[in-house]
N, C-alpha and C positions, 0 to 999 in steps of 0.2 A: 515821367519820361527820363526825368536826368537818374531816378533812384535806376531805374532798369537798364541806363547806359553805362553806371555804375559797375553795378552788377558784371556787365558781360566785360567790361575791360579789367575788373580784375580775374574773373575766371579764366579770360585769353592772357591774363599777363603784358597787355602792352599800355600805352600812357592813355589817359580819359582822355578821348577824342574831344572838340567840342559841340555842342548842341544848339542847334537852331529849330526853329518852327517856322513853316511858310503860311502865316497867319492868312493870307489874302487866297490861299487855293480851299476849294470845299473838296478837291478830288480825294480819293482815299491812295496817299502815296510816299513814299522816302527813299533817300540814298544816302551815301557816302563818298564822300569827295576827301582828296586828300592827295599826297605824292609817297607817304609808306604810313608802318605801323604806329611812327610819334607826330604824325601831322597831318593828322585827320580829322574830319567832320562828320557827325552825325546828324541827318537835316529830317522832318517830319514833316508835312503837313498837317494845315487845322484838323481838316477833315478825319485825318486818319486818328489824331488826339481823341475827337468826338464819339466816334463811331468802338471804336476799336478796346477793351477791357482790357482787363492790362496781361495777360497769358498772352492773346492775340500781337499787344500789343511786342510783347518781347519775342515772341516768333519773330515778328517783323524786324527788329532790333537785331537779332539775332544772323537772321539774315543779312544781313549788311555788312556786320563784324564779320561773316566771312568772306562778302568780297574784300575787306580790310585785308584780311589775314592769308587769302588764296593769292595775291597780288593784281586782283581784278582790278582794284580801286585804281591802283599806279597805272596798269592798260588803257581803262576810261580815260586817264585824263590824259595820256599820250595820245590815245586818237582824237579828243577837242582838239587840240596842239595840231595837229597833222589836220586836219581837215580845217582848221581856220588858214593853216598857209595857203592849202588849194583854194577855200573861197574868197583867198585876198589877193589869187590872180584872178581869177574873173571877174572880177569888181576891180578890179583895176581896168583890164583887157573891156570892163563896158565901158570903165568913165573913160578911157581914151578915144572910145567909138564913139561917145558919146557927144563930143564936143561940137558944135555948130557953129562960132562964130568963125567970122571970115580971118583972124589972127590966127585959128588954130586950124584952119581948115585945110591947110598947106602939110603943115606938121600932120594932122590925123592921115593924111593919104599917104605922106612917107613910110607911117610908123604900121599902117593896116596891113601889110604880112606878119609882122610880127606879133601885131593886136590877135589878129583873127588863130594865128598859131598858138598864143600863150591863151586866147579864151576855149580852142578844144583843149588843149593840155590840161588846163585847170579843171574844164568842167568832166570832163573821162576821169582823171585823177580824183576829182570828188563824187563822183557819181560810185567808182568799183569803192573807193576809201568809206562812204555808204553803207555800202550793201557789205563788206569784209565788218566794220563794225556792228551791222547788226545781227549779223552770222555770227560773231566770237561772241556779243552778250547774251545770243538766245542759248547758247552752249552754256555760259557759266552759270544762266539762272536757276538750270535744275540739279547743279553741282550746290551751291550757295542753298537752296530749297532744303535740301540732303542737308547740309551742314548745321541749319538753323534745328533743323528737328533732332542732330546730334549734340548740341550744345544746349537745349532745352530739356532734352528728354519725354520731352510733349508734342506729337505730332499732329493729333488733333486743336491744338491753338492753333498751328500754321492752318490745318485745313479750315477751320471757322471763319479766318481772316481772310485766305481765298473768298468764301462763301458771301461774307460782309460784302466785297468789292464788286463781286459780282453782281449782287443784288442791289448795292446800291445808283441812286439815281445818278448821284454825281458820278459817279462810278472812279475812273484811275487819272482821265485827263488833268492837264496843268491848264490853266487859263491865263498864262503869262508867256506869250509868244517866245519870251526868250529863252525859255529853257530846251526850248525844240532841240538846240545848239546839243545839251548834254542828256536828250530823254534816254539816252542808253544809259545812263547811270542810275536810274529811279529801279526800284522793289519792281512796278509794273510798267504796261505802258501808258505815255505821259502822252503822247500826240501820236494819232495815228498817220501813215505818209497819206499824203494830199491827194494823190494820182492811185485811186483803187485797185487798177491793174498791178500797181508796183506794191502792194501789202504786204506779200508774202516778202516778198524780196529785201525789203527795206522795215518789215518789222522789228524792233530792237527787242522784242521778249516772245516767249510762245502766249498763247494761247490760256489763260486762266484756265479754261477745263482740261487743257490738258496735264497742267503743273498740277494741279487735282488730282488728274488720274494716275500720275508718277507718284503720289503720297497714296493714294489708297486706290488700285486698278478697279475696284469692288464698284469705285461709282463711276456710273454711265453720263 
């Protein structure tokens, strides 16, 4: 892994990212995290070590160096940033509703136009802030797709590496609730949304078969 992160920073020209492993996920998955091209992270899961040879594996690599290098990486992490100030009013706007004892129970019913006005504000602002995030990453992943098979010259490793995820059991999920916060930063998707109706709306990637058939339309 570190020879193939190697590789692609000096072929891009910018500083060796650093490398990590999400030893504890069996999902098949990775991203890049970072604020530009000299401070960034390249992160893998176990899973995707295990599974994945190493062509497949630098498709995936590769992919990522271009969200580095398209300024996707610096986007992801400005919307974490923007959608934790929305969900730290309504988490505010609840622990004020929240309160029960007779000390504050004076103070909550002062404060409830202003509670119940900052908890819709917060929850509309993180609800559209949502669905705008995962409308802008479903866009960049099949720019980033394109790019990976441009810096490898191997477009069939990306496709294998699709085909691995697909077929595998574990398949793309993260099993660490915390990352839900940034699944729009992962190669695939890390958690699906909760509420099925809202899938489409709130999914942060397309579709595996469809990023398939944007590499080669041939397969059905």
């Amino acid at each position: 892994l570190r020879n193939i992160v190697e590789e692609m920073a000096l072929a891009s020209g910018i500083t060796l990212p650093y490398v990590y492993v999400l030893d504890g996920e069996d999902g098949i998955n990775a991203l890049a995290a970072g604020h530009d091209v000299n401070d960034a992270a390249v992160i893998v899961t176990a899973g995707a070590l295990r599974r994945f040879n190493r062509d497949e594996l630098q498709a995936v690599i590769a992919h990522e160096f271009s969200h580095i290098l398209n300024g996707d990486m610096a986007l992801n992490m400005r919307f974490c940033a923007w959608l934790a100030g929305l969900t730290a009013i309504t988490e505010k706007a609840r622990r004020l509703s929240g309160k029960r004892d007779a000390k504050h129970m004076l103070r909550t019913l002062r404060l409830l136009p202003f509670t119940v006005a900052a908890w819709m504000v917060g929850s509309l602002g993180e609800l559209i802030g949502r669905a705008l995030q995962a409308a802008v990453s479903r866009r960049r992943e099949h720019l980033a797709d394109a790019s990976a098979v441009q810096f490898t010259r191997n477009p069939e490793a990306l496709k294998s590496a699709f085909l691995i995820m697909v077929r595998a059991e574990s398949g793309t999920e993260m099993l660490t609730p915390a990352t839900r916060g940034f699944a729009h930063m992962f190669f695939a998707s890390a958690h699906e949304p909760r509420i099925p109706l809202t899938r489409k709306l709130f999914a942060t990637h397309p579709p595996l078969a469809e990023r398939l058939q944007q590499l080669d339309p041939s397969l059905t």
